[in-house]
PyMOL Python script that loads the backbone (N, CA, C, O; Angstrom):
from pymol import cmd

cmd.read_pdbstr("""\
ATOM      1  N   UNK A   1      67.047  18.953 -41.343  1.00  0.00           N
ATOM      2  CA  UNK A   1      65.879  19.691 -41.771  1.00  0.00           C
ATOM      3  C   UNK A   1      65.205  20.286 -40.536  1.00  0.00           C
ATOM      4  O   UNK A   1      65.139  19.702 -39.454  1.00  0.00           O
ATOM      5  N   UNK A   2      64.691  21.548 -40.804  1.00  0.00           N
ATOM      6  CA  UNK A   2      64.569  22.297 -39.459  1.00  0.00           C
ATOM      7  C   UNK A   2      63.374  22.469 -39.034  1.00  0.00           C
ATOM      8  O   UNK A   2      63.087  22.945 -37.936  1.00  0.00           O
ATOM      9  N   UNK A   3      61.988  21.795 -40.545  1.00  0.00           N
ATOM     10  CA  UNK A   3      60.794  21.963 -40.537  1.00  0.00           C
ATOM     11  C   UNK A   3      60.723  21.317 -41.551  1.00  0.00           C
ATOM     12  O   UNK A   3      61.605  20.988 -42.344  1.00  0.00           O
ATOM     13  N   UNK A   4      59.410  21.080 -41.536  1.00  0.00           N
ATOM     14  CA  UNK A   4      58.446  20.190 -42.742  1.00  0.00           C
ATOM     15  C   UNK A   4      58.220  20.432 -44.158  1.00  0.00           C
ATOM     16  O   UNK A   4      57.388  19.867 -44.869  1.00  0.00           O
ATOM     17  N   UNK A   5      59.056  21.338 -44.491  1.00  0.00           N
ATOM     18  CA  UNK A   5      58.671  22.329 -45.711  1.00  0.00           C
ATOM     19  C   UNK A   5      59.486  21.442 -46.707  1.00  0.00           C
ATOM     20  O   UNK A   5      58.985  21.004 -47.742  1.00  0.00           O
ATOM     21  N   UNK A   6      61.151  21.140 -46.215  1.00  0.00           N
ATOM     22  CA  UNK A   6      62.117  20.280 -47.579  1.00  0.00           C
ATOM     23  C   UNK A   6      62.438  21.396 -48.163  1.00  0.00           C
ATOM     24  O   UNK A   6      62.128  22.556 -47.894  1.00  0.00           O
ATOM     25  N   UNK A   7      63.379  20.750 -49.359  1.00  0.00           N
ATOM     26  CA  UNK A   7      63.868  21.608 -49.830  1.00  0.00           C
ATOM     27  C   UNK A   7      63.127  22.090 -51.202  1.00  0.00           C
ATOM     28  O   UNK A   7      62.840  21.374 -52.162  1.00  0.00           O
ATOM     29  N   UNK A   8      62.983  22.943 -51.108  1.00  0.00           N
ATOM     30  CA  UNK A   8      61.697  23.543 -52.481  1.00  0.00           C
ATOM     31  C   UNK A   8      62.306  25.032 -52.740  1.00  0.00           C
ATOM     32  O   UNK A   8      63.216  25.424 -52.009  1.00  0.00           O
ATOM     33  N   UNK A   9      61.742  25.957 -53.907  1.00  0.00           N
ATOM     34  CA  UNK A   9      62.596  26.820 -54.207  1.00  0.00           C
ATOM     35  C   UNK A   9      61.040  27.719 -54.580  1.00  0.00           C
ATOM     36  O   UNK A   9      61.072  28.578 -55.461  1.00  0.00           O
ATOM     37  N   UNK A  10      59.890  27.459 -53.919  1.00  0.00           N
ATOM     38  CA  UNK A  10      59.006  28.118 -53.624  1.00  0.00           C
ATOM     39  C   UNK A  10      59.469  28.809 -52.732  1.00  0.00           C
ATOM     40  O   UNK A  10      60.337  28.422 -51.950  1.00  0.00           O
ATOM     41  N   UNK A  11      58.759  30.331 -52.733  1.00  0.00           N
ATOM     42  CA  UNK A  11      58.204  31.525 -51.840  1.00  0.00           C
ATOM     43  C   UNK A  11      57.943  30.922 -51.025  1.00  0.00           C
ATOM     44  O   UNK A  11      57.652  29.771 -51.350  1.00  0.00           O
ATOM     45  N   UNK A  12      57.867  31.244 -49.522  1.00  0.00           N
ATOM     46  CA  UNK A  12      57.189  30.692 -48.166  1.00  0.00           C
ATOM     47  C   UNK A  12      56.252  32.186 -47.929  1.00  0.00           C
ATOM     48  O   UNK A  12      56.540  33.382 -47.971  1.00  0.00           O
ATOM     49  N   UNK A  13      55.450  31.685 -47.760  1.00  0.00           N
ATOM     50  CA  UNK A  13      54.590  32.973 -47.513  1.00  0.00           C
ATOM     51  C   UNK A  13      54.269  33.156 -45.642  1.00  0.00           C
ATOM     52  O   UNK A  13      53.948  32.278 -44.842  1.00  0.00           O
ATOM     53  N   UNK A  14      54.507  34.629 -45.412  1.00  0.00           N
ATOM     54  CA  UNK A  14      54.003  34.968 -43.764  1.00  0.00           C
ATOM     55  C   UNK A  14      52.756  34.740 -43.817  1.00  0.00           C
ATOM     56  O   UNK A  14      52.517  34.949 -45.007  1.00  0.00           O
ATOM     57  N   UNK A  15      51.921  34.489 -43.397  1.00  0.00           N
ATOM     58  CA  UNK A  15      50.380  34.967 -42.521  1.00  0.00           C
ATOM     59  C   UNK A  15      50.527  35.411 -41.353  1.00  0.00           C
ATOM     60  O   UNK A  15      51.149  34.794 -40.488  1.00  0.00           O
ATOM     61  N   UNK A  16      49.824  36.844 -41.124  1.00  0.00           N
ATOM     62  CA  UNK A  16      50.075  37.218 -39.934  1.00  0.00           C
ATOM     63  C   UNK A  16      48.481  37.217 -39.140  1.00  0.00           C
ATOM     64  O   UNK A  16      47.974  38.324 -39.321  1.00  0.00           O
ATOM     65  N   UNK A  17      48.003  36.741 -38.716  1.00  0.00           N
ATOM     66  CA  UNK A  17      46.902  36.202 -38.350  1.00  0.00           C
ATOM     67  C   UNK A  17      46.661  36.944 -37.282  1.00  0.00           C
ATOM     68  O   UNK A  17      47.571  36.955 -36.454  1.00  0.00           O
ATOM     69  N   UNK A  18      45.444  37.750 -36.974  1.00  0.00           N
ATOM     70  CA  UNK A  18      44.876  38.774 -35.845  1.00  0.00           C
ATOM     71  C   UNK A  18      43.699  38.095 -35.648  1.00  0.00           C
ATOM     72  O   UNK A  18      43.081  38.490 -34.659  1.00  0.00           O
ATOM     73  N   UNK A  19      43.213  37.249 -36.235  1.00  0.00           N
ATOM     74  CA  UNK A  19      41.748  37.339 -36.055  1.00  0.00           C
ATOM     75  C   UNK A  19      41.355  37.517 -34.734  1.00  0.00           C
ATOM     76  O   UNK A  19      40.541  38.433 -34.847  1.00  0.00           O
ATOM     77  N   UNK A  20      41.408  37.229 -33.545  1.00  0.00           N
ATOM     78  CA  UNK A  20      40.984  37.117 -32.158  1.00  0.00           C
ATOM     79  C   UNK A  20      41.030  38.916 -31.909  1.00  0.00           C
ATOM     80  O   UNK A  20      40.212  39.511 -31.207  1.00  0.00           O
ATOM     81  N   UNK A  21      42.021  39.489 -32.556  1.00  0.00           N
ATOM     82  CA  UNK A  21      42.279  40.785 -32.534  1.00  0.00           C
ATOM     83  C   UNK A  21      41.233  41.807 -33.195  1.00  0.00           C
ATOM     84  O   UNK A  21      40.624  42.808 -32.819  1.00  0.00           O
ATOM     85  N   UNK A  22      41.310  41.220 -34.100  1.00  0.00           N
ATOM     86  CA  UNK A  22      40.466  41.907 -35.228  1.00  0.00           C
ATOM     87  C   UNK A  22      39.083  41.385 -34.502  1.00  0.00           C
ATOM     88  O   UNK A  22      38.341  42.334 -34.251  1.00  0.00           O
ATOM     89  N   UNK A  23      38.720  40.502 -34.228  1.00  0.00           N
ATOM     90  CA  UNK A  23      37.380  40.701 -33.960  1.00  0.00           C
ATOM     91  C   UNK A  23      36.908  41.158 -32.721  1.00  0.00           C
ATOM     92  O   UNK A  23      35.686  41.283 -32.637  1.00  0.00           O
ATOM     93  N   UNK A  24      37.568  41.429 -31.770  1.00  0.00           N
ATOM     94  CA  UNK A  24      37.559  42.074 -30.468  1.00  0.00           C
ATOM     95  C   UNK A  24      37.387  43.729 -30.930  1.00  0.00           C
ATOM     96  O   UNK A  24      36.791  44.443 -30.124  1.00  0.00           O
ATOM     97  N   UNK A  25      37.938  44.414 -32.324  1.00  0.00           N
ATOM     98  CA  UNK A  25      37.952  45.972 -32.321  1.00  0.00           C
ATOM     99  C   UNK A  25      36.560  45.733 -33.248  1.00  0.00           C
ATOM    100  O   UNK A  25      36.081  46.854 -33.421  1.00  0.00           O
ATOM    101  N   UNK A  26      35.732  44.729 -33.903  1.00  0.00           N
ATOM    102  CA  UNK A  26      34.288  44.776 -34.241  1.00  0.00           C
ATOM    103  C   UNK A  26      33.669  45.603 -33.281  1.00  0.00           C
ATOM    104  O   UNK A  26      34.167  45.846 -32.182  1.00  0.00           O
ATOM    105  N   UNK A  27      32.191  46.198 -33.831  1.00  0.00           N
ATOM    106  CA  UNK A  27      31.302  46.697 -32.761  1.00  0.00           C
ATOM    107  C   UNK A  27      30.602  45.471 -32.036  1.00  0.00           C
ATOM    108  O   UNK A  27      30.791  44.302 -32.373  1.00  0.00           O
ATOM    109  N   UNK A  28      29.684  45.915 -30.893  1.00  0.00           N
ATOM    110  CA  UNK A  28      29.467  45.016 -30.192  1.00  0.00           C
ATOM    111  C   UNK A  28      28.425  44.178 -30.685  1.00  0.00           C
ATOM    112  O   UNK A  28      28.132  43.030 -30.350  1.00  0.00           O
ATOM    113  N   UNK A  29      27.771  45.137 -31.764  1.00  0.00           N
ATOM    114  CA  UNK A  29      26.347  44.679 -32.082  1.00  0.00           C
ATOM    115  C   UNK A  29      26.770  43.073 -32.815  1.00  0.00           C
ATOM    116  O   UNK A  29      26.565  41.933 -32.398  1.00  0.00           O
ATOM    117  N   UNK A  30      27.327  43.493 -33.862  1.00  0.00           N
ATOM    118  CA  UNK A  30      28.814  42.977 -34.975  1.00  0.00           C
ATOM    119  C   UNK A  30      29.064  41.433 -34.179  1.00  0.00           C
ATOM    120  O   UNK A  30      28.370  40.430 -34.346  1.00  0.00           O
ATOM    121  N   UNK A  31      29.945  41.531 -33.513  1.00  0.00           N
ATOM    122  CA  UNK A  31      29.979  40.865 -32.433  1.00  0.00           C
ATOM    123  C   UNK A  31      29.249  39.993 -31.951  1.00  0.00           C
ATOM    124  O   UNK A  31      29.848  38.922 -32.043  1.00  0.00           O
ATOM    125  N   UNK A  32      28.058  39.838 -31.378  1.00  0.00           N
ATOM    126  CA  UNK A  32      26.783  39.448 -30.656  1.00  0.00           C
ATOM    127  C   UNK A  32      26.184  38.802 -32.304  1.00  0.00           C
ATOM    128  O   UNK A  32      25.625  37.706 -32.248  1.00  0.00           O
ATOM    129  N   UNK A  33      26.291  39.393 -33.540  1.00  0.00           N
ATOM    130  CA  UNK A  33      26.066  38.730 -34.282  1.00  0.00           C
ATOM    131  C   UNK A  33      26.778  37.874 -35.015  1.00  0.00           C
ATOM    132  O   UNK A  33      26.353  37.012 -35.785  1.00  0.00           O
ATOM    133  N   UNK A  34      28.077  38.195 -34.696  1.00  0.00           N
ATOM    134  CA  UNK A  34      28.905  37.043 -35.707  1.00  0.00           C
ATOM    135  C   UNK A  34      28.694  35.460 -34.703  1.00  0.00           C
ATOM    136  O   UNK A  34      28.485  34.358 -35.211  1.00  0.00           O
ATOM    137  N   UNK A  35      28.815  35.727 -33.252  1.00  0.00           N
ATOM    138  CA  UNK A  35      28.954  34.491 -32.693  1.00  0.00           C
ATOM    139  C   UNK A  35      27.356  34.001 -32.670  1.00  0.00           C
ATOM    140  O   UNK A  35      27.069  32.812 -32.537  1.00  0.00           O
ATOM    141  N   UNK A  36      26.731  34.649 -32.759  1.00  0.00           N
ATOM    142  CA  UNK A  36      24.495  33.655 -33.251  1.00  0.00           C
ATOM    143  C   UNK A  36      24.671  33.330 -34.619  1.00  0.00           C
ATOM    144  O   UNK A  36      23.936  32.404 -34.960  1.00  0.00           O
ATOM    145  N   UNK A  37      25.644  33.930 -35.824  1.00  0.00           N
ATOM    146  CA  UNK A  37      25.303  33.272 -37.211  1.00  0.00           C
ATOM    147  C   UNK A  37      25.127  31.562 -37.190  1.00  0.00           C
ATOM    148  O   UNK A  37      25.522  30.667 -36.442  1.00  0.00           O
ATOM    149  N   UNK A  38      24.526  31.612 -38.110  1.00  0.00           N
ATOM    150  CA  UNK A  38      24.261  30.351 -38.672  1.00  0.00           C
ATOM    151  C   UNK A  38      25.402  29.840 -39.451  1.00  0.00           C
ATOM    152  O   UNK A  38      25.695  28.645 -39.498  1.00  0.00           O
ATOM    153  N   UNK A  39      25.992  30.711 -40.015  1.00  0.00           N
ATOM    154  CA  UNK A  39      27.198  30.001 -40.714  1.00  0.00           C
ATOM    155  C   UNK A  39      28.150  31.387 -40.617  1.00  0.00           C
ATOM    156  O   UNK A  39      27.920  32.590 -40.500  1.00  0.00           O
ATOM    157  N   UNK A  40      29.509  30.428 -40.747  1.00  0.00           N
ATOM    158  CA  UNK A  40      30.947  30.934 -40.156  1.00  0.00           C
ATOM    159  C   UNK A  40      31.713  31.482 -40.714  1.00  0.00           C
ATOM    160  O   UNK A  40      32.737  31.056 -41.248  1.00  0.00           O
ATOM    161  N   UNK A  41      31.137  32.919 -40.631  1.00  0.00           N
ATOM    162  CA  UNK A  41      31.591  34.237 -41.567  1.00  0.00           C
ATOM    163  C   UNK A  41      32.999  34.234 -41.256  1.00  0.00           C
ATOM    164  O   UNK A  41      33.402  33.716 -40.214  1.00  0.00           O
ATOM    165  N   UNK A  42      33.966  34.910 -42.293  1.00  0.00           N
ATOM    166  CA  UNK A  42      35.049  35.316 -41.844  1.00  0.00           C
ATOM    167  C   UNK A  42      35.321  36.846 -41.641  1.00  0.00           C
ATOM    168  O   UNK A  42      35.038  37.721 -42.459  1.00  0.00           O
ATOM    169  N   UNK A  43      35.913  37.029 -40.427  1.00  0.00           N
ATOM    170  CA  UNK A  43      35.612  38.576 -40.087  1.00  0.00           C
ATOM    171  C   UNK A  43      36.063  39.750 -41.456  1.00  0.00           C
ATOM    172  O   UNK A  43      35.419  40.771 -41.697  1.00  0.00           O
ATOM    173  N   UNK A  44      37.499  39.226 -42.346  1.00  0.00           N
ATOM    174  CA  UNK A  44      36.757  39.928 -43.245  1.00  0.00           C
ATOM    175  C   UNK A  44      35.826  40.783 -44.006  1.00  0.00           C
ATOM    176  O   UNK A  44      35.683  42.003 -44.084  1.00  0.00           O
ATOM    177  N   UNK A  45      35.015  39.390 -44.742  1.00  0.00           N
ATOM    178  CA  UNK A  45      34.118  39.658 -45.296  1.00  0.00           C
ATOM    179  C   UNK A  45      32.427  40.216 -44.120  1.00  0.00           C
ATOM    180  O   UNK A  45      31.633  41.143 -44.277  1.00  0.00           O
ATOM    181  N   UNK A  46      32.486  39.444 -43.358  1.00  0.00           N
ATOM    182  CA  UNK A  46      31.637  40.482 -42.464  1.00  0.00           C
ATOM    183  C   UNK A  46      31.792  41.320 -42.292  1.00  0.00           C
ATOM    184  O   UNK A  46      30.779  41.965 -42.023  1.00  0.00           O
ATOM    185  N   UNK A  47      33.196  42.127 -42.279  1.00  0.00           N
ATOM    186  CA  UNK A  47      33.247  44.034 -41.709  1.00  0.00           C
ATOM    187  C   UNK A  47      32.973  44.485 -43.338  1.00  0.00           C
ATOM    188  O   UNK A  47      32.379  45.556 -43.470  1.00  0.00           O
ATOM    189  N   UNK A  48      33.220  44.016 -44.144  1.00  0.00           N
ATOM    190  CA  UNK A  48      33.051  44.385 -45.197  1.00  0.00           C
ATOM    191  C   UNK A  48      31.370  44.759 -45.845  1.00  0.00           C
ATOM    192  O   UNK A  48      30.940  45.867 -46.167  1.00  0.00           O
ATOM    193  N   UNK A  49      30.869  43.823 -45.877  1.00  0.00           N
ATOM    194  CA  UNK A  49      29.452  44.164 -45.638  1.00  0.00           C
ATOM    195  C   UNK A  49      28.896  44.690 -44.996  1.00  0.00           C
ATOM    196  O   UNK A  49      27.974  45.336 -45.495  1.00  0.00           O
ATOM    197  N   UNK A  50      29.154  44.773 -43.033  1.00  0.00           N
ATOM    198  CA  UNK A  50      28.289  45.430 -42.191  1.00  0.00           C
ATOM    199  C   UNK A  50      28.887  46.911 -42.912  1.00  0.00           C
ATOM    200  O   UNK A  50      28.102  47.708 -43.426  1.00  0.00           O
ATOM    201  N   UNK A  51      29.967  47.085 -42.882  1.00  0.00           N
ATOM    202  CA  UNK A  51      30.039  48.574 -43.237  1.00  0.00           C
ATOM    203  C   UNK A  51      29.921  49.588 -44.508  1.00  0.00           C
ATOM    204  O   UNK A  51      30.085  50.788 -44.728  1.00  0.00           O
ATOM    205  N   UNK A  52      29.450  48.135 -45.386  1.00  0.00           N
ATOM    206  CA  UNK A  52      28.761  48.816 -46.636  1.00  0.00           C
ATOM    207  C   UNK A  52      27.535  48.996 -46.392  1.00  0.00           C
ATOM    208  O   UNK A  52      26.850  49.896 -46.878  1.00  0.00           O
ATOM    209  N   UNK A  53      27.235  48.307 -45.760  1.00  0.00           N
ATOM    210  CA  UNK A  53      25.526  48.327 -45.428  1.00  0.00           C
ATOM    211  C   UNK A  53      24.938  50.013 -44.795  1.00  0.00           C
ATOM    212  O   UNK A  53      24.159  50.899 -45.145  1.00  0.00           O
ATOM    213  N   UNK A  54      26.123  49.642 -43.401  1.00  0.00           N
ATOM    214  CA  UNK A  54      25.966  50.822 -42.743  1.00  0.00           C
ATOM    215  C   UNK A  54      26.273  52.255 -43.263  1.00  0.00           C
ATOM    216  O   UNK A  54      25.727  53.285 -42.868  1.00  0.00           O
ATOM    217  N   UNK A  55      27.390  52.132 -44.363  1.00  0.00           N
ATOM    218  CA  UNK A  55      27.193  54.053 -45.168  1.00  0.00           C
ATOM    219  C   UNK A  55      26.254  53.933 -46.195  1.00  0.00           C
ATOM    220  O   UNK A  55      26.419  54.819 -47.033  1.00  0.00           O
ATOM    221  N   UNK A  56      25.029  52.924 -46.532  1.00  0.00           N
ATOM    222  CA  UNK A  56      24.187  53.253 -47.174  1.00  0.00           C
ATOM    223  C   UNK A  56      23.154  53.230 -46.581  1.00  0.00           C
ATOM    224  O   UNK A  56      22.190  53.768 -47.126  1.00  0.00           O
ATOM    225  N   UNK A  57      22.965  52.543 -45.129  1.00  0.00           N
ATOM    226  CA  UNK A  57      21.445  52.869 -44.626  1.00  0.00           C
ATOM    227  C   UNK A  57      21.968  53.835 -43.309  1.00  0.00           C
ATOM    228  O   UNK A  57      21.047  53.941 -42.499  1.00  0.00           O
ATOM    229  N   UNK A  58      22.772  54.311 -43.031  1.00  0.00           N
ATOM    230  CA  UNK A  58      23.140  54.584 -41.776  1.00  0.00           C
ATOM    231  C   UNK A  58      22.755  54.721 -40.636  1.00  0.00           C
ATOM    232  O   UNK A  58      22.658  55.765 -39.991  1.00  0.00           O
ATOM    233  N   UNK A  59      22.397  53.137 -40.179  1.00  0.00           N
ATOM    234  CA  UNK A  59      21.680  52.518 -39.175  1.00  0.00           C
ATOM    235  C   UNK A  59      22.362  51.233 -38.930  1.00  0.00           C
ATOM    236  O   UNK A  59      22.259  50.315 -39.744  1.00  0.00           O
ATOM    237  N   UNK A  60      23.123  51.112 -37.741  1.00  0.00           N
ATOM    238  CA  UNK A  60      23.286  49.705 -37.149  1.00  0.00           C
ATOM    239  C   UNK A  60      22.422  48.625 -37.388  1.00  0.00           C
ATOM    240  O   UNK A  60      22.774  47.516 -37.790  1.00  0.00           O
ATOM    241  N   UNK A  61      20.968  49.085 -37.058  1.00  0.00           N
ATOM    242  CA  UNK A  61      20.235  47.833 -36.991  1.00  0.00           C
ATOM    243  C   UNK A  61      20.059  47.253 -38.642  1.00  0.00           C
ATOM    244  O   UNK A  61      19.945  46.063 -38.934  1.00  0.00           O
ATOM    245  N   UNK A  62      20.064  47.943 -39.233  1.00  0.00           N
ATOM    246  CA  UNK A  62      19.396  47.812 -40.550  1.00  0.00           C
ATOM    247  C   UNK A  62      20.466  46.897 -41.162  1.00  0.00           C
ATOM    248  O   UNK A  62      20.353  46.041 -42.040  1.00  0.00           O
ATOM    249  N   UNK A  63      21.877  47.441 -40.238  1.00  0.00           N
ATOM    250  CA  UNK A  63      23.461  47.161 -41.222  1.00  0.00           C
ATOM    251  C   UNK A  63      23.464  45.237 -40.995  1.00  0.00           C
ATOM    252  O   UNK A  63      23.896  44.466 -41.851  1.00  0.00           O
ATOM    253  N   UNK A  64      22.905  44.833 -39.717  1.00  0.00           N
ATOM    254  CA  UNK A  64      22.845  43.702 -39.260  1.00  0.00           C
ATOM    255  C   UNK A  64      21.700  43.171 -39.836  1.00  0.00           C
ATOM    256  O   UNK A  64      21.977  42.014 -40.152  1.00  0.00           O
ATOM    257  N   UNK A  65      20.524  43.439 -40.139  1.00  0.00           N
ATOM    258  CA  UNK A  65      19.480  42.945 -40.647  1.00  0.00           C
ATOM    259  C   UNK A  65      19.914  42.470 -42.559  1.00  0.00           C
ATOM    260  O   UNK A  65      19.759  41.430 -43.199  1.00  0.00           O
ATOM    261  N   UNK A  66      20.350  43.506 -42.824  1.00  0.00           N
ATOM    262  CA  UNK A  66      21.178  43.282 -44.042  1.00  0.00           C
ATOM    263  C   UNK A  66      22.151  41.752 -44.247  1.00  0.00           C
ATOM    264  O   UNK A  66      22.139  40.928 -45.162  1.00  0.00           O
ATOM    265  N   UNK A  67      22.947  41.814 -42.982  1.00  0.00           N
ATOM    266  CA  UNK A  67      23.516  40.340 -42.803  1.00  0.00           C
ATOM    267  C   UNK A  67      22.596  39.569 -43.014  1.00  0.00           C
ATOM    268  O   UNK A  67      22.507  38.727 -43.908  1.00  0.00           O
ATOM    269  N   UNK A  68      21.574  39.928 -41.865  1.00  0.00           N
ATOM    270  CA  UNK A  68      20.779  38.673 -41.875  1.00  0.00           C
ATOM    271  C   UNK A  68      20.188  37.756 -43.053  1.00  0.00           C
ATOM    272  O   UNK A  68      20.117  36.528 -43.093  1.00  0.00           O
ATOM    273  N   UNK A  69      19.613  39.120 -44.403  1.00  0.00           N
ATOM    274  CA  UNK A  69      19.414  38.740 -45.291  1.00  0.00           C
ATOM    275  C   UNK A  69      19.865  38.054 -46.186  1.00  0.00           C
ATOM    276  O   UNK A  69      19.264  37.314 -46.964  1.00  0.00           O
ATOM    277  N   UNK A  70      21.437  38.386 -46.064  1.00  0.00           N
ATOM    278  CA  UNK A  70      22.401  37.998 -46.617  1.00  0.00           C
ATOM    279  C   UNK A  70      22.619  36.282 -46.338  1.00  0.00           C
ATOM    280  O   UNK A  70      22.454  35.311 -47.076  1.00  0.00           O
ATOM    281  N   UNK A  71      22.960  36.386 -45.253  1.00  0.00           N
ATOM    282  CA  UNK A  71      23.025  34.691 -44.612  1.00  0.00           C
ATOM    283  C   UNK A  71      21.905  33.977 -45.036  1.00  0.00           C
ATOM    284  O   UNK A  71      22.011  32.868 -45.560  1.00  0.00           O
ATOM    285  N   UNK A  72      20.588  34.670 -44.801  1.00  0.00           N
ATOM    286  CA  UNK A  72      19.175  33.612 -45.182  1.00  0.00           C
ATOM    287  C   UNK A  72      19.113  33.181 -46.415  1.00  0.00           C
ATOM    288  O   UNK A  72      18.696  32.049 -46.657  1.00  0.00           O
ATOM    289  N   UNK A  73      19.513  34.005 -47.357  1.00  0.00           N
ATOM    290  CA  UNK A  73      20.026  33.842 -48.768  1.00  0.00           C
ATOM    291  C   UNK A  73      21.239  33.077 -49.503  1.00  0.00           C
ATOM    292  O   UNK A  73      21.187  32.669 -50.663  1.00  0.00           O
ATOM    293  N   UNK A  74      22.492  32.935 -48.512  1.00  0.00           N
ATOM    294  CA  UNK A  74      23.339  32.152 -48.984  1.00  0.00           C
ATOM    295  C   UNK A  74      22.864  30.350 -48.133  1.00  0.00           C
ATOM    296  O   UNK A  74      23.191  29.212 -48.468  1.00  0.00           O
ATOM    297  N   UNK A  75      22.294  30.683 -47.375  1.00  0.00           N
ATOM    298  CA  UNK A  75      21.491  29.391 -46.539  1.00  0.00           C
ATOM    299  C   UNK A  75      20.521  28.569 -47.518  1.00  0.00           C
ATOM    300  O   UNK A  75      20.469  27.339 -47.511  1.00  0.00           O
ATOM    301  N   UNK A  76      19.983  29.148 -48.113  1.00  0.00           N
ATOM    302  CA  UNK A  76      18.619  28.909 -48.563  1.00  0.00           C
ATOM    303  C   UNK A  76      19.558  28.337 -50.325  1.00  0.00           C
ATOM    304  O   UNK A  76      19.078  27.437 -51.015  1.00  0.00           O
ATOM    305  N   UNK A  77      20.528  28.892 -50.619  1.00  0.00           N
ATOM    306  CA  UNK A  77      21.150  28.574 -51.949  1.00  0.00           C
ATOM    307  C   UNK A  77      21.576  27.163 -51.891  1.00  0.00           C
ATOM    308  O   UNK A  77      21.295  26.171 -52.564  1.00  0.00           O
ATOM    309  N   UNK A  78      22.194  27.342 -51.072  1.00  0.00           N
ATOM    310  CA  UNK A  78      23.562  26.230 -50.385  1.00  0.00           C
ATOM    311  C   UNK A  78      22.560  24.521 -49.969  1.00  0.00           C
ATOM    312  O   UNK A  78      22.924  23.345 -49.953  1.00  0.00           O
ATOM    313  N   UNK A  79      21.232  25.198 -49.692  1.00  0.00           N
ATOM    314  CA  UNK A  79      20.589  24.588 -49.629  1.00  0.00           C
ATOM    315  C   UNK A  79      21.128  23.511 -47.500  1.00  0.00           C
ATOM    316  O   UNK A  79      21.245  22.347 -47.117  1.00  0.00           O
ATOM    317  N   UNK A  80      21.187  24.175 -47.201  1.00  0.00           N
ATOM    318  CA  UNK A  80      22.023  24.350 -45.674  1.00  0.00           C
ATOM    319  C   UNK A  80      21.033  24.328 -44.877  1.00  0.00           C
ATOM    320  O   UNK A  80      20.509  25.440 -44.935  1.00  0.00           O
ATOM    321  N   UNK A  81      20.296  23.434 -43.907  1.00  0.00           N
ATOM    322  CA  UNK A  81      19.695  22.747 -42.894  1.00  0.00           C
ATOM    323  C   UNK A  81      19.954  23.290 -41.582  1.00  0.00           C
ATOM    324  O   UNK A  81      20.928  22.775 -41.033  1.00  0.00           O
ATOM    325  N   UNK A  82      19.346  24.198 -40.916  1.00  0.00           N
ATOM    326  CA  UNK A  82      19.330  24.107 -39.653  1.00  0.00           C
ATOM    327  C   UNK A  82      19.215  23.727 -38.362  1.00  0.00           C
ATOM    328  O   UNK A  82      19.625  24.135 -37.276  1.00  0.00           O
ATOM    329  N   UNK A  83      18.458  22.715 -38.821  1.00  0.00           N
ATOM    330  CA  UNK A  83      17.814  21.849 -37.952  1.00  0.00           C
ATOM    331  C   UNK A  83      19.150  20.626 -37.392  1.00  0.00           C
ATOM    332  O   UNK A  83      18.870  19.724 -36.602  1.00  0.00           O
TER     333      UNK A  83
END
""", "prot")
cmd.dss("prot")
cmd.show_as("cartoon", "prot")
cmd.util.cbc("prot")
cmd.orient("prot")
């Protein structure tokens, strides 16, 4: 046996995993905010939002403030302690 998998007659699925990649071509702002969150977005769904945010307010700052809201809101659900 050549790996841990055995013999199974399941699909093996690739993941091709960039993240270190993918989050290096984020903007900087992007960036500077994913590593201060409070909780541990996946770059994903963060580009996904900052850049919905941003073709409806089309403003960086606003696109991040939007996060912010976002996070204070899934914080505050989750019921998630900062302290």
């Amino acid at each position: 046996m050549k790996n841990n998998l055995g013999n199974t007659k399941m699909l093996k699925k690739r993941r091709f995993k960039r993240d270190l990649n993918d989050f290096d071509r984020l903007p900087k702002n992007l960036r500077e905010w994913l590593i201060n969150a409070s909780y541990p977005w996946s770059i994903k769904s963060v580009k996904k939002i900052y850049y919905k945010a941003l073709d409806d307010t089309g403003s960086a700052m606003l696109a991040i403030e939007e996060l912010n809201k976002i996070q204070k809101n899934y914080l505050k659900k989750y019921k998630i302690s900062l302290n």
